[in-house]
N, C-alpha and C positions, 0 to 999 in steps of 0.2 A: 626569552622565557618569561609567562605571566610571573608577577609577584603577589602572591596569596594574600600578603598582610596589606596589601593596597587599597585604603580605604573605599576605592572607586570600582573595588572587584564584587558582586554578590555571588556567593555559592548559592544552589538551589537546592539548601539541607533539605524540604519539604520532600524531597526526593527520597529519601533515604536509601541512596542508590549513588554508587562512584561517578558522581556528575562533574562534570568539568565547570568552571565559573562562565559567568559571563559580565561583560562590565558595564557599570552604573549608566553609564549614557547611553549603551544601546538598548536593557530592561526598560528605562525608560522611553526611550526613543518606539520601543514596541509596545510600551504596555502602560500609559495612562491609559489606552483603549484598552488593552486587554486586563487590565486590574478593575479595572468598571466590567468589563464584559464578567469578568471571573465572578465579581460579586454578585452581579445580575443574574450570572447560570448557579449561583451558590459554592463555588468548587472552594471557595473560603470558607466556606459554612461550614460547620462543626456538627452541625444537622440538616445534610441537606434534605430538601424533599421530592417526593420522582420530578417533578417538576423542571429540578434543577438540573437533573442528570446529564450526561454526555450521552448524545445519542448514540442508538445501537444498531446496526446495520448487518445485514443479510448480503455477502457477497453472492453471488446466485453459482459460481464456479464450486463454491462448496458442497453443494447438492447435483454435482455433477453428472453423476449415476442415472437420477433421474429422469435425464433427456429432458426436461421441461424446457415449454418456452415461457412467454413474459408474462402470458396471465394465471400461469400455473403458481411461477414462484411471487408472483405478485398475492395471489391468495394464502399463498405457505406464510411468504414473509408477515403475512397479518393473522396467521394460527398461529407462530412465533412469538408475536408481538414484538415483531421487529420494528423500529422506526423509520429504515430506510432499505433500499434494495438496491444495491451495485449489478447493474447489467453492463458488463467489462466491454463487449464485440456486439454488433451488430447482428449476430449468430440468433442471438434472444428472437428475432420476430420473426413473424410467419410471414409479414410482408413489409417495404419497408415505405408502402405507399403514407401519403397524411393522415388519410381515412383512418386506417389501420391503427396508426399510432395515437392518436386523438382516443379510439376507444381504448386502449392503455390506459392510456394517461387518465383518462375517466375512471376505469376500474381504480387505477393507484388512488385519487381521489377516494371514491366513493372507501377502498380501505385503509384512507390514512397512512401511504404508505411516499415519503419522499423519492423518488427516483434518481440516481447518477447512472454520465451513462461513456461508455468509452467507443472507439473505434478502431485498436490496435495499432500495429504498425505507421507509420511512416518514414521509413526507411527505404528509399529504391532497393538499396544492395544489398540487404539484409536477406537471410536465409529463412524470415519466416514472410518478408514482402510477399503478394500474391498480386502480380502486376495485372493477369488476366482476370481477376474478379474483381481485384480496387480499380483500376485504371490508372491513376496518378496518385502520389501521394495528397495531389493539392483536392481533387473530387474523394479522395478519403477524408477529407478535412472538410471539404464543405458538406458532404452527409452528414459527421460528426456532428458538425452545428444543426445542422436540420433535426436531427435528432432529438438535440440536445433539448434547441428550442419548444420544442413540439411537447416532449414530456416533462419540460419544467426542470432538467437537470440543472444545475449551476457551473455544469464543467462538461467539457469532454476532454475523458484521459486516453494520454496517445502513448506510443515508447518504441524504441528502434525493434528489438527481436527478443535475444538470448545472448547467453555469454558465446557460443560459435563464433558471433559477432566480431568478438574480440582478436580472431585470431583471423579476417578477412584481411587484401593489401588496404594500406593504410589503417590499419585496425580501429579503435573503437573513436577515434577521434574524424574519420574519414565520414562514419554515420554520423556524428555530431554533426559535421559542416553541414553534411544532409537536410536535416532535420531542423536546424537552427533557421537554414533558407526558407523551408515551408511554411514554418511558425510566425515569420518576420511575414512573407505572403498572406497570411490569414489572421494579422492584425486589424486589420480593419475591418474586416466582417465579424470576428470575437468580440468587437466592441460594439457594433451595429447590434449581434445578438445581445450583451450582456452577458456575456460567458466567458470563461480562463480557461485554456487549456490544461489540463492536470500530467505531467510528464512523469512516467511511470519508470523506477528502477526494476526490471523484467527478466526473470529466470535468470540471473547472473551477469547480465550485458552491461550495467553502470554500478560505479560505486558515488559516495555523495558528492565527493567533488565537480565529479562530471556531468551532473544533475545539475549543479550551481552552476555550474558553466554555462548550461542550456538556459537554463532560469534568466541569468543574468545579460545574456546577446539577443532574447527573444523582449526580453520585458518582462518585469517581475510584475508590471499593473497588468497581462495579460495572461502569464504562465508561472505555473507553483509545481508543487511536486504530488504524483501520486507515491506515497507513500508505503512501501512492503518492506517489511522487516525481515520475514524467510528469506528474502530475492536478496537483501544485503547481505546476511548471510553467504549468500552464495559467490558474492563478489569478494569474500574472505574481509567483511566489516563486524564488527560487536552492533547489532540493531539497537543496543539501546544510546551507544553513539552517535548512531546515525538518526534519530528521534533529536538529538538535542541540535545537531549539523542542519537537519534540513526544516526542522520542525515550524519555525517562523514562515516558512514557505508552502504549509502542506496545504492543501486543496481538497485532498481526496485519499482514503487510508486504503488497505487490503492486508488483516494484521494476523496472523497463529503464530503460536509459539514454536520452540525448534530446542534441539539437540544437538551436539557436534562433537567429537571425540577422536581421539589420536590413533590414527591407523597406517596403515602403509604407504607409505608416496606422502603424510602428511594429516591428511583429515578425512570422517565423513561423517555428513550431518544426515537429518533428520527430521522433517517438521511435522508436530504432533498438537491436540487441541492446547487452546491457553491455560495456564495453571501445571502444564502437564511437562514443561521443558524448562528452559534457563531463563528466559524472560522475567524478568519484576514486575508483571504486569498491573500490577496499580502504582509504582512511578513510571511508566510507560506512559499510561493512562492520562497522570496527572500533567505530561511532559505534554501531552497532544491538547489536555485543556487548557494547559498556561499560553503555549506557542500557538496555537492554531483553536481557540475559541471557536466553539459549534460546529465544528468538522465531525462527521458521524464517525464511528471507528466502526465499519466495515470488517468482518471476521469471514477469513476465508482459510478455510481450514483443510489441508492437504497432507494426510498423514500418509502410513504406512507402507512408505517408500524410498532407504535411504540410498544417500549419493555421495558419489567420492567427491572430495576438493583434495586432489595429490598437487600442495602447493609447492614440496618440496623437489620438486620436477623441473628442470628448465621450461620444458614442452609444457606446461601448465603457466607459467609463469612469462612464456611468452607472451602471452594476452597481456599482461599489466607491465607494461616496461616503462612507465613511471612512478610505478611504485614501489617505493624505500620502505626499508626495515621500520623506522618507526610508524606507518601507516597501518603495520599487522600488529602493533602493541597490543590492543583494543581488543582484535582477536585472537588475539596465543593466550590473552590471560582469559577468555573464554573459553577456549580450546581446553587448557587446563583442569577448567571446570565440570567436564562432560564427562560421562560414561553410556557406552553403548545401550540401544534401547534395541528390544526384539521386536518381528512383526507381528503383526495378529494374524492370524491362519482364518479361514474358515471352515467350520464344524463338519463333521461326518455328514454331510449327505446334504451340503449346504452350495448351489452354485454359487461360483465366484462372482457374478455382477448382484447377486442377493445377497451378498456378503457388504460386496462393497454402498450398495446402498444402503442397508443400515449399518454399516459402522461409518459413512460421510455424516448422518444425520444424528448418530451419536454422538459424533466428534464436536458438530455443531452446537446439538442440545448445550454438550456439557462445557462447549466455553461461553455461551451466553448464559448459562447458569453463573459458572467463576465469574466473569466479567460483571453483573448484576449485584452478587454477596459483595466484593471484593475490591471493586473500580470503580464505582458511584455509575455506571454506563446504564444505560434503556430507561427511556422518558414511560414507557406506555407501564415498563413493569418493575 
């Protein structure tokens, strides 16, 4: 067990949020650079200026409704004044020739708008693989790059499936081996490009540990984390834990707030905009600018939809059969914390997909709003 009073421990009071320490030689060992970067983006600053801000990002999944493709939310994202624009799948284009993407990449140019970009799965055995449209996970990987390259992304984020995942044979460490092979395969073209993979915790399929795991057999100089906090949630983690676990690592974020509350079989949760759930999200915030210096925070915001986690179930609980009672501390004392949230309905005489598209882009507005007042976040506003 750490000893608090160890003069080689720093807590990160700056937090003001139940952070766990970390110790004097690894802050250091991370952050002469990031204590220089910190000051350079202002996040020490007492007054910063938009300048300094953490960037703000436009996950494009959140305006889902919309059915756009890349040059749509590419225009949205700069009425927003978004700084960056997360296109997650390969789904975004109309085609995925060079030509095609080149004029993208142009448009984002001409509207100041950074682009990341992902390619899903790589998992053979995974329940959301699509062997007949990807081909291989390895020709998933080299699009990705191609992609990536082409629009200027810094990353492409991959990740096994869902929590289903979990309960395939050899369950979630079987996709590991998986995955760890393809990444280890496409070392050397990531470097050719100039690109990290970003490894995505996805609909409940990993918790952080197994994130580091991948991290660390693939190459931390090649692969980091995409970062989701709802989706840790879902693996029955406290998000703001998993910020501080993988945060040195993150690459690429996908961040809303959430809900979670004591029901039957256990739990169920809820992801609603930021500001609007349990989340701290200005030590959140501050955690993604300490750990991971100029990584956009990505706001993808998926509301009014809650889901059981019946952990108290064997049948649930088969999925995680390494995990021990103190790995749910983190979140039973969240769990605690929660009370049920209602849905929103839509109005007399309001169709359900016009409902659902503006209350997606309300949900949105109003955590780029919070995140702006409240988290020093968006360079443009």
């Amino acid at each position: 067990m750490l000893n608090r009073s160890d003069p080689n421990l720093i807590p990160i009071d700056i937090m003001k949020t139940n952070t766990p320490i970390i110790h004097r030689r690894e802050f250091i060992k991370r952050g002469a650079g990031s204590i220089a970067a910190l000051a350079t983006a202002g996040v020490l600053d007492a007054k910063p200026s938009n300048h300094f801000r953490i960037p703000l990002g436009l996950d494009a999944h959140s305006v889902r409704g919309m059915k756009w493709k890349a040059p749509e939310l590419i225009k949205y994202a700069a009425e927003i004044k978004a700084d960056a624009l997360l296109l997650n799948t390969p789904n975004y284009y109309e085609s995925l020739e060079s030509a095609h993407l080149r004029k993208i990449r142009q448009l984002a140019d001409l509207k100041n708008i950074r682009i990341y970009t992902g390619s899903g799965s790589i998992a053979k055995r995974s329940v959301t693989y699509n062997a007949e449209k990807q081909g291989s996970p390895e020709k998933t990987l080299e699009l990705g790059i191609r992609i990536a390259t082409t629009l200027g992304s810094p990353v492409v984020n991959l990740r096994i499936g869902m929590i289903k995942d979990r309960y395939m044979d050899g369950g979630i460490e079987a996709h590991m081996e998986d995955v760890i092979k393809v990444l280890r395969w496409g070392r050397s073209r990531a470097q050719d490009a100039n690109i990290k993979f970003a490894f995505e915790n996805h609909a409940g399929d990993m918790r952080s540990e197994e994130i580091l795991t991948i991290i660390k057999e693939a190459g931390p100089d090649i692969c980091g984390s995409m970062l989701d906090p709802g989706n840790g949630l879902w693996a029955l983690e406290d998000p703001m834990k998993q910020v501080q676990i993988l945060g040195p690592h993150v690459l690429c974020t996908s961040v809303r707030d959430y809900r979670v509350w004591e029901s039957e079989g256990g739990a169920t949760f809820q992801w609603t905009r930021i500001g609007n759930g349990l989340m701290d999200a200005p030590a959140y915030a501050k955690h993604l600018a300490i750990l991971a210096p100029g990584v956009p925070l990505f706001v993808e915001t998926i509301s009014n939809s809650a889901r059981p986690l019946p952990f108290l179930t064997d049948e649930h609980m088969a999925g995680f059969p390494k995990l021990k009672a103190e790995g749910l501390l983190d979140f039973l004392r969240l769990l605690r914390r929660g009370k049920p949230m209602e849905l929103d309905m839509p109005p007399a005489g309001m169709s359900q997909n016009d409902f659902d598209q503006k209350h997606q882009k309300e949900e949105l507005l109003e955590s780029f709003k919070y995140l702006r007042k409240h988290c020093n976040t968006g360079i443009k506003a």
